[in-house]
N, C-alpha and C positions, 0 to 999 in steps of 0.2 A: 751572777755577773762574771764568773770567771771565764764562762762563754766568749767573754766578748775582748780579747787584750785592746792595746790601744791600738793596733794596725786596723783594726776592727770598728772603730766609732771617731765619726765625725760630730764637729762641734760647730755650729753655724747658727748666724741670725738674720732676722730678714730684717732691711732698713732702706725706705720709700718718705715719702711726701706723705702728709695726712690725704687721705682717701684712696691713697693707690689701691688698696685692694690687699695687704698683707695678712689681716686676719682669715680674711677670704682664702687665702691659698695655704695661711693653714691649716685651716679645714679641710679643704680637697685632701691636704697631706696626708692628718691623722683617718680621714676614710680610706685612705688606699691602702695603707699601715695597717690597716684594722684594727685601730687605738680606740677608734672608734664605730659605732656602726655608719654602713652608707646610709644615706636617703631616710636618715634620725631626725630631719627636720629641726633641727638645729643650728644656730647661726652666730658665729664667731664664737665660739666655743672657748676658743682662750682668755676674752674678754670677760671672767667673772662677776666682776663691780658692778652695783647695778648702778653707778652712773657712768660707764662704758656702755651699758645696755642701752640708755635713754638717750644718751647723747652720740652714740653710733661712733663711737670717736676708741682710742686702746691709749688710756694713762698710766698703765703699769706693765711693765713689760713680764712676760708667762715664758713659764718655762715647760718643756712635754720633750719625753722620749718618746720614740718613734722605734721598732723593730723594723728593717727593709732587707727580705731577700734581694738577693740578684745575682744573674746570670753571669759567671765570671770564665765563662769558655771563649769567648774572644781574645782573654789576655791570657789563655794558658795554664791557668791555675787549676788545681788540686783541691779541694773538688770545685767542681764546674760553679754548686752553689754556694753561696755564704751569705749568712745573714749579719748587716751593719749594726750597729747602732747611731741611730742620729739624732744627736741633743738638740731640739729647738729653743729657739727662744727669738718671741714675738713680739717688736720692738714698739713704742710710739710714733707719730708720725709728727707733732706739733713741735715747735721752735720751743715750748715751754718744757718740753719733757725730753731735753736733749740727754740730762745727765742720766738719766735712763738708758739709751742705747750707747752712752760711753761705756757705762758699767757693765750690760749686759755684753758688749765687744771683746770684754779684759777675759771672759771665759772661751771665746770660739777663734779657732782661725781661718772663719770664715766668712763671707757675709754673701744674702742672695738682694742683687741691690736693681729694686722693683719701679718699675714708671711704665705711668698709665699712657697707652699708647693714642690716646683720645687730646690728652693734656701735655705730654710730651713733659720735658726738665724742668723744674720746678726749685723756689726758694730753698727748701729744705732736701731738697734732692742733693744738691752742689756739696750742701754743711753735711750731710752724712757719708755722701762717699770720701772727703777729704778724711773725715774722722775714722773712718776705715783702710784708706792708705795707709796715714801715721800710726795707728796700731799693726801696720804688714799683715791684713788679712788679705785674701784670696777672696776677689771679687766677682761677684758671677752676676751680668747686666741678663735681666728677663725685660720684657715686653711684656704687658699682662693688657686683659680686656683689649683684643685681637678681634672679636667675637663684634663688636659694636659698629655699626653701621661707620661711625665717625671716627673712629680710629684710621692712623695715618702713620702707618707702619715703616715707610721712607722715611717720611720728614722726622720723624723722631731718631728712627736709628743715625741717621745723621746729624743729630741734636750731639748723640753717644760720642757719636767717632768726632767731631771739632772740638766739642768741649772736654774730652775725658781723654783722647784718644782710646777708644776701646775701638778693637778690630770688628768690623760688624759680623763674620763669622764666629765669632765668641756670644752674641746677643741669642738668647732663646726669646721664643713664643709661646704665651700660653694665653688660655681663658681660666683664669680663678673659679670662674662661676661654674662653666661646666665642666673643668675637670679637663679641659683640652689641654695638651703640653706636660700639665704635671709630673706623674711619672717620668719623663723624659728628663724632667727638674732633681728629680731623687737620684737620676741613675749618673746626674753630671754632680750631684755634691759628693757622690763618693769617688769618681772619678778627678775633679778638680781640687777640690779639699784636703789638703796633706792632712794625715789625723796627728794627734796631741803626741806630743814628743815626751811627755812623761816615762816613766822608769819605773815596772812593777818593783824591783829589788830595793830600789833607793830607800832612802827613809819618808814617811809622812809628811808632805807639804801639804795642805790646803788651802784654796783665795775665798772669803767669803763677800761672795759680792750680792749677794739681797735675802731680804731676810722678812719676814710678817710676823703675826701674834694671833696664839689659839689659847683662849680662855680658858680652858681647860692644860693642855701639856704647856705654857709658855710659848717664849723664841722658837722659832723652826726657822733654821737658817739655810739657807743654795749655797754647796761649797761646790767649785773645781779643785778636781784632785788635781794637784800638779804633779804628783809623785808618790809611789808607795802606794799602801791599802790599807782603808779604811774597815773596821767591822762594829761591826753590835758588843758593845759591853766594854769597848776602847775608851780607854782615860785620855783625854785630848789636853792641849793648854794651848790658851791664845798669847801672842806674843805682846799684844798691844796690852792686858790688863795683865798679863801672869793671870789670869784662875783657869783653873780645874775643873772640867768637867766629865760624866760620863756617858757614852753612848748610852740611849734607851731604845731608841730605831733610827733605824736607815733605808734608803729608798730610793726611788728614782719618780718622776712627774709620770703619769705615762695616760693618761694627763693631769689624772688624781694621785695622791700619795701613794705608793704601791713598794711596801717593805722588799728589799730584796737581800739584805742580811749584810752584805758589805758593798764596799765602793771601791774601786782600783784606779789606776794609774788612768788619765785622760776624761775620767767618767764626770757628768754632772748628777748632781742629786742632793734632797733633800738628807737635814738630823734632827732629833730631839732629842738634848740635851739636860730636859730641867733646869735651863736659863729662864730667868723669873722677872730678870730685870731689864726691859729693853734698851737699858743704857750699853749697857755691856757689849752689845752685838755690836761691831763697828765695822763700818762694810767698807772693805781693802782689806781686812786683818788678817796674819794667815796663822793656822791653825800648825801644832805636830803633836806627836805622843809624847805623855810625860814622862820626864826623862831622857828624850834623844830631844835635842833643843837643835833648832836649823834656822836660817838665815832668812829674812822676814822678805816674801815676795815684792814687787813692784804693784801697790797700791794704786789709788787712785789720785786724780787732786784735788783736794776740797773744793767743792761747789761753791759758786760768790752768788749770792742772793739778790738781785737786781730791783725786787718792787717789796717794801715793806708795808704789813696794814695793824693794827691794834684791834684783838681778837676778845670782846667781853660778853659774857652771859647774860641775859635778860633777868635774869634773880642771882645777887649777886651772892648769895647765901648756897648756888650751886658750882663756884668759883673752884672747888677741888675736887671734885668731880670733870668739874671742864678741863683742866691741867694734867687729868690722869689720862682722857681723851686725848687729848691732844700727843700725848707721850706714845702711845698706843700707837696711834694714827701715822707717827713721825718715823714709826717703826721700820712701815713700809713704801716712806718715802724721805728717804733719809735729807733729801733736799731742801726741805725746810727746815729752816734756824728758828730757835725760840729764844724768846726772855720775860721775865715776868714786869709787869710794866702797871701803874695805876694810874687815875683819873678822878678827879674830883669830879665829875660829870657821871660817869658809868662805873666806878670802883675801881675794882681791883680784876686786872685780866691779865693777855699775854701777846709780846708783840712778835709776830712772826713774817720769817723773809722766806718769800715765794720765788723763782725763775722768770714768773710772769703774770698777767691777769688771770691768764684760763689756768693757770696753777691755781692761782690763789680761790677763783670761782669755785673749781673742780675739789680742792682740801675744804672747804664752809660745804659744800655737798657730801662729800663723804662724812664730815662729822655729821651732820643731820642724818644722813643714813642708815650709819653702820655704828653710831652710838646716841642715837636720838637727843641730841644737844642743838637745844636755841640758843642760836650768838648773834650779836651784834660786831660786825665787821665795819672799821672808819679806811675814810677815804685812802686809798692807795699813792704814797709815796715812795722815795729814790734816795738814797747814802747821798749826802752832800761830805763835801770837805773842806772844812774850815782851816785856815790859814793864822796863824797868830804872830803876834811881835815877837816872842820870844823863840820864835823858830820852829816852834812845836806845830804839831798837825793833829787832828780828831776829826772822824767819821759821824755825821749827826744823822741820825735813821728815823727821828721822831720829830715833826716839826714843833713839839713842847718845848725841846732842846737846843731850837735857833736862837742863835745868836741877834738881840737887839737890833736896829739900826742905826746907827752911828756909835755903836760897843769900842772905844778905844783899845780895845785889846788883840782888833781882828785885823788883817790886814787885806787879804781877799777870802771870797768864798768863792768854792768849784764846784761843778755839777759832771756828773758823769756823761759823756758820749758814749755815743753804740756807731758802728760800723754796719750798715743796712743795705741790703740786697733786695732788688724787687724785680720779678720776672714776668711782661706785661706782652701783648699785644701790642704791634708798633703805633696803630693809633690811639692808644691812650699813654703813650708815652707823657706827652703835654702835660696831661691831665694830673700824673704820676709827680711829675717837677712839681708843679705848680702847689701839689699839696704837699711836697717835701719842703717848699718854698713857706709856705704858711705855717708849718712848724718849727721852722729856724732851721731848714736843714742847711744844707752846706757840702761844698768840696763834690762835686759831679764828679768824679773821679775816673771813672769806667763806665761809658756807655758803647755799647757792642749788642750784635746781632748772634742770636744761635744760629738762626737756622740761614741758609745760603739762597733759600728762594727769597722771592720778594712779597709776595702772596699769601696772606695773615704769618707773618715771620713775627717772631718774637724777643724780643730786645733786654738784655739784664743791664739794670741801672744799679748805681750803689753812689752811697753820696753817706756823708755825717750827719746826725742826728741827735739830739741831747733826748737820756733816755727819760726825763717825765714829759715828754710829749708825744710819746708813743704808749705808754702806761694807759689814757684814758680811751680816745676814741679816736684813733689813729687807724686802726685794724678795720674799725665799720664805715671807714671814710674809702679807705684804700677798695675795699668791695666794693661800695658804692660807685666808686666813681670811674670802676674799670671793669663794670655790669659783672661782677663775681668773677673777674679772667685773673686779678692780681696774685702773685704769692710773694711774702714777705717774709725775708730773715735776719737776724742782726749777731753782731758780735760787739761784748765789749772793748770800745776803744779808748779811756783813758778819763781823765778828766781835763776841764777847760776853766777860766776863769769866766763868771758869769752874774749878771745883778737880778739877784734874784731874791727874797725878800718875804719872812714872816706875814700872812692874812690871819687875823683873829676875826674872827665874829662876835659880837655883842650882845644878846638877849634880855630887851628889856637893862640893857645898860653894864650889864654883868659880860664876862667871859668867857666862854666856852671852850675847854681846852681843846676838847675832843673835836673837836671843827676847827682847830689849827691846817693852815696848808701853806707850803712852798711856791711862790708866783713867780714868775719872770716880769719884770719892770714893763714888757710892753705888752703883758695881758692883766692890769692889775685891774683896771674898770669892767672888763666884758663878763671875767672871772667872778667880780666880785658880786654883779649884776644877776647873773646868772645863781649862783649860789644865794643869793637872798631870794629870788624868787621860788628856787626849790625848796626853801626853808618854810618860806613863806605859806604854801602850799600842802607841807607836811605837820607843820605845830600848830596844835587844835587852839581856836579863839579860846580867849577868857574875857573876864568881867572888866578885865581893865586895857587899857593900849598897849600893847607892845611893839617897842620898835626893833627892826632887824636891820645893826650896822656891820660894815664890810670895813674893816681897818688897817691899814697899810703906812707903816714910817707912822703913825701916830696922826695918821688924816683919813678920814672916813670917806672910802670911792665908792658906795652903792650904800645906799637904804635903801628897804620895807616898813612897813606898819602892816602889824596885824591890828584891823579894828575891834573895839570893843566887844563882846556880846553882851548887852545891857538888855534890863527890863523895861516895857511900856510903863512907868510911874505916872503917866497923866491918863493913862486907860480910865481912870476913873472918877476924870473930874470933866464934868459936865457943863458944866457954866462958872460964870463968875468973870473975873479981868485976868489977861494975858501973865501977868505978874503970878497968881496963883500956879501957872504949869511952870515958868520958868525957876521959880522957888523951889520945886521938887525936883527939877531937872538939873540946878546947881548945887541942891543937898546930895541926886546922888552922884553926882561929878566927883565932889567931897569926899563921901567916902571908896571911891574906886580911885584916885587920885591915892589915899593912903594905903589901899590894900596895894598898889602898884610899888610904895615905898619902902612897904614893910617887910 
């Protein structure tokens, strides 16, 4: 690595809308690099996870080194060639896995900010370059899928220059797919991309911003060197715990672990350390030599957890087991909060806060896959804020922990808002209100046109939003009802005072904690309706009645009955007076009547 000082490597990530095509180009990358072979018939390569694989989708952002000659006779220099080094790293595209390309941005100063020239600016386009400005990266706008019949290569670049101002002679071209533009893309990040302003001589700074778990070595943590050089057999200390630890390897992604014996000033790359405990790893933390102590980097900011679910095993007897998973798992997505939580319904589990649904979906699949653990996940709720007389305030994140109705000790309760962005077709605009409208949205604040023709032009709305009405089926309403053209993104904006109100469920007259939910006062009947019928549907008959009540303020807004499944008792009486079947039909009334009490 000493080949390479910091004039020498650039640091950059790619950050687009889900489906632009990012994985895609970096692929083409690592084939032209020769990171990897061409035409290996391979497909998103940085996507390891296999529920990245299945669901076509990138929830963890990857990191690869890249080797890139290039010809440097046009600026003059000594010699003509030299080869770069260029750190990738392959960002998410979903609103759920934003804290991902924040954290993967604190390592690069650059970013290559990617839109489909088909689909033109999108929800999540807007939220990523903005998060790219306020980190002062060097942004470089690509056109990608050029190549498609339907691509509309004006009307987007023009999308660029009103909404972003970006100068359209600044916009490259390319096709991801066949490799059209790329190189042209490699030879503009080392020419636009200032590289890493680190200092071989300085002392040892590290940022360690992500980290995973290998069953065999422990922690293997992704540091940028901020400063100084790192080597093999170096005693490190983290600032955030004080411990000690020693280099055992070092490396770079390239796009496997690939030792190269030390790390210098600007470099990203992989340690193993003999960190055993993945608590320890805390991603911001920065790293120096024991003994030269230096001044703790600019971090990150804790991530706020937006949709909480309660997370229990199906054998509750594999409860530490599930716990140790979950640690593991938490490792390499630090975004999710835990706490251990029980239930007199399902035991003893753990309740954990997600970014979002497709967080939440995406973490219950990776434990399934990557630690073969059966759980039972309860309905997805939102941090209320409780108000009290005595001036105090608490966060309630488990609907077990709401507050009574008419509790004299409360004075309001708050629900969180989001701040939501939706980028639509002008004719479904309507349609767009209309279901921001059936949510309780609120405050139409900005509605505006991207594009300057009139002629399928595209309109970004944003309006308030209270965030458990977008947690359930908010996302499959919004496709629905804008034939799959809608993109959505939100930010949080605050909390509001709101009447909103404990639903228990009943079972056979009993409580069920774990079917606790949060309702707003003017969906307590549809909610409650709807829920008893899925219940209904789901708990297998028994020998006796059970009814399914829906309970709100201590008034019941929806029943069910699950009927009996009883035995034929008169199958075997043949004759005789009416009275004879109805004697065995109210004996055994009788006793299912008691097994029902008992």
């Amino acid at each position: 690595m000493e080949d390479y000082p910091s004039e020498a490597v650039r640091n950059f990530s790619i950050i687009a809308h889900i489906d632009h095509g990012k994985s895609t180009l970096a692929d083409r990358m690592l084939e032209i690099t020769n990171t990897i072979p061409k035409n290996s018939g391979s497909k998103q390569v940085l996507d390891t996870l296999k529920v990245e694989k299945e669901r076509g989708i990138t929830v963890k952002a990857q990191t690869a080194t890249l080797k890139y000659p290039m010809d440097l006779s046009e600026w003059g220099d000594s010699p003509a060639t030299r080869t770069f080094l260029l750190n990738l790293i392959d960002t998410p595209g979903h609103v759920d896995f934003a804290w991902e390309v924040t954290r993967s941005q604190a390592a690069c100063q650059g970013a290559l900010l990617l839109i489909d020239s088909t689909q033109g600016i999108q929800a999540q386009t807007i939220s990523v370059y903005h998060s790219a400005k306020e980190r002062g990266l060097k942004i470089i706008p690509i056109l990608n899928k050029i190549d498609l019949p339907a691509a509309d290569v004006d009307r987007v670049t023009n999308q660029l220059e009103t909404t972003f101002g970006i100068d359209p002679s600044e916009i490259l071209h390319v096709s991801a797919k066949t490799g059209f533009g790329v190189d042209g893309v490699l030879q503009e990040i080392v020419r636009r991309i200032p590289p890493p302003p680190g200092r071989i001589s300085a002392p040892l700074r590290a940022l360690l911003f992500d980290s995973f778990f290998d069953h065999y070595r422990g922690v293997i943590m992704l540091l940028s060197i901020e400063s100084g050089v790192l080597k093999k057999g170096d005693r490190i200390m983290s600032i955030h715990t004080s411990k000690k630890y020693e280099i055992l390897d070092i490396g770079v992604m390239h796009p496997g672990e690939t030792p190269t014996g030390s790390l210098r000033a600007g470099q990203v790359g992989y340690i193993v350390c003999n960190m055993k405990d993945p608590t320890e790893a805390h991603i911001g933390d920065t790293f120096h030599l024991v003994g030269k102590p230096m001044e703790p980097l600019i971090g990150f900011l804790p991530n706020k957890p937006m949709v909480f679910a309660g997370v229990f095993p199906f054998d509750t007897s594999e409860f530490p087991r599930l716990e140790e998973s979950i640690k593991r798992l938490t490792l390499t997505d630090r975004s999710v909060t835990v706490q251990r939580e029980s239930s007199t319904a399902l035991g003893q589990g753990c309740r954990l806060g997600f970014l979002g649904t497709l967080h939440m979906d995406v973490f219950r699949q990776r434990l399934e896959d990557e630690y073969d653990a059966n759980v039972l996940i309860t309905a997805p709720t939102v941090p209320y804020k409780v108000i009290y007389r005595n001036g105090t305030e608490s966060v309630i994140r488990n609907p077990t922990e709401f507050p009574d109705h008419g509790d004299p000790k409360v004075v309001e309760i708050q629900e969180p808002y989001v701040k939501g962005t939706i980028i639509v077709p002008q004719e479904y605009v309507g349609g767009m209100m209309e279901l921001c409208s059936e949510h309780r949205g609120e405050d139409f604040s900005d509605i505006r046109y991207l594009d300057s023709s009139t002629a399928s032009a595209r309109v970004l709305l944003e309006c308030r939003l209270p965030l458990g009405e977008i947690v359930t089926d908010f996302f499959e309403k919004l496709k629905g009802r804008s034939s799959g053209f809608a993109s959505f993104d939100y930010e949080e904006d605050g909390y509001e005072r709101s009447s909103v109100h404990k639903m228990t469920f009943l079972l056979n007259n009993s409580p069920v904690d774990a079917l606790a939910m949060i309702v707003h006062q003017s969906a307590h009947e549809s909610v409650g309706r709807n829920w008893a019928l899925k219940l209904k549907e789901v708990i297998p008959r028994q020998v006796f009645e059970v009814p399914i009540q829906a309970v709100v303020k201590g008034k019941v807004v929806a029943r069910e009955t699950i009927s009996a499944m009883r035995k034929d008792v008169t199958a075997g009486l043949y004759g005789g007076h009416f009275e004879r079947k109805a004697s065995a039909i109210g004996d055994q009334y009788s006793v299912m009547t008691e097994m029902a009490s008992s």
